[in-house]
N, C-alpha and C positions, 0 to 999 in steps of 0.2 A: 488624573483623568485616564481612563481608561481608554486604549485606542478602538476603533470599531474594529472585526474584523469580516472578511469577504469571502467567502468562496467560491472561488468562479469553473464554472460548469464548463470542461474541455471535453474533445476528443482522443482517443488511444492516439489518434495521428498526430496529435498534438504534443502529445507528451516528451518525448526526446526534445523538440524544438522550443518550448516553455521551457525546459531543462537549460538548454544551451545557451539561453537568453539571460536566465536569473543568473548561468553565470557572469554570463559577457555583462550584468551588468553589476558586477558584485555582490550577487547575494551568495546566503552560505545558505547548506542543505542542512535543516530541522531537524527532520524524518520523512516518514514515509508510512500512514497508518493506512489501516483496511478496518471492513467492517461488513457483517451481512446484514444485510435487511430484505426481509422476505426473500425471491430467489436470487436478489444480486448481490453484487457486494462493491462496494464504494471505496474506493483507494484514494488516499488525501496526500497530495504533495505539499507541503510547509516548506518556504524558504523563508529567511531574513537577513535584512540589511537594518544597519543601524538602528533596532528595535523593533524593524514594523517587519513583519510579517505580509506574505502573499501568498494564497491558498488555492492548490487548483484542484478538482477533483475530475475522477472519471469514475460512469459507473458500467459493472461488465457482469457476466455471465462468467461460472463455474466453467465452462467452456472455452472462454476466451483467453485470447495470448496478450501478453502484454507486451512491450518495449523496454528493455534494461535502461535503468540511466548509468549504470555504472561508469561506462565512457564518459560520462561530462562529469560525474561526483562520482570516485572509488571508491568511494564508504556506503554507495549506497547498495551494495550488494550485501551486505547482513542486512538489511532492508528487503531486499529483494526474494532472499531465502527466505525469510522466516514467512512475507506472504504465501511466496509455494508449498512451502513445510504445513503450512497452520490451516489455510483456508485453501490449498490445491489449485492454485490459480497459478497458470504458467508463464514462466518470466521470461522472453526469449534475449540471449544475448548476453546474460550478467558474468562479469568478469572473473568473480571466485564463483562459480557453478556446485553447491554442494550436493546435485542432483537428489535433494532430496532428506539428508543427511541432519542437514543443522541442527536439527532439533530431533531428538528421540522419544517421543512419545507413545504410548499406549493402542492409541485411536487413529488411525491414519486420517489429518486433515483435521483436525479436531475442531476446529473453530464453522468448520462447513457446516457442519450437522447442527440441523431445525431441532431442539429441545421443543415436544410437545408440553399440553397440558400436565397429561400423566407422567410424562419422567420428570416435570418440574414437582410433580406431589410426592414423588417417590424418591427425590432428592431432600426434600423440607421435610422428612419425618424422622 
């Protein structure tokens, strides 16, 4: 059987303190995905304990600063780059800083950018 799962709708201010709790209460850090939809974009924290999963999300503006968790989980700073690198959303506070670096791509931000109709046609042909 498969277990449900939850995703619970946080705040940025929340985020460190969800952090600090999953640890205090034994959970271990997943990942840490993003994703845009329309102009936001929606950052999922995954942690687990003994199989189950707990899901927090926040959603933010291209504009907005986030919270590192690197302090309560060290690994989640390649997490924390590649949201900056990919989709330009700023991570304040992450422990390896790679201002930018991580990832070498083409397109600054690549993951930001709204693919319309036509560059979706002009990619399929």
């Amino acid at each position: 059987m498969m277990e449900p799962q939850t995703i619970v709708p946080i705040s940025v201010g929340e985020v460190v303190p969800k952090a600090e709790q999953a640890k205090k209460d034994g959970y271990r850090l997943v990942q840490i995905g993003c994703t845009k939809i329309e102009d936001n974009f929606e950052i999922i924290y995954v942690y687990d304990k003994d199989y189950k999963l707990i899901n927090f999300r926040i959603t933010v503006k291209q504009d907005d600063e986030i919270p590192s968790i690197s302090g309560v989980y060290w690994g989640a700073f390649v997490y924390e780059n590649e949201i900056h690198d990919l989709y330009g959303i700023h991570v304040a506070g992450i422990n390896i800083d790679f201002k930018g670096t991580f990832y070498k791509t083409t397109v600054k931000h690549p993951f930001s950018v709204t693919i319309t109709k036509e560059d979706d046609a002009c990619q399929n042909r």
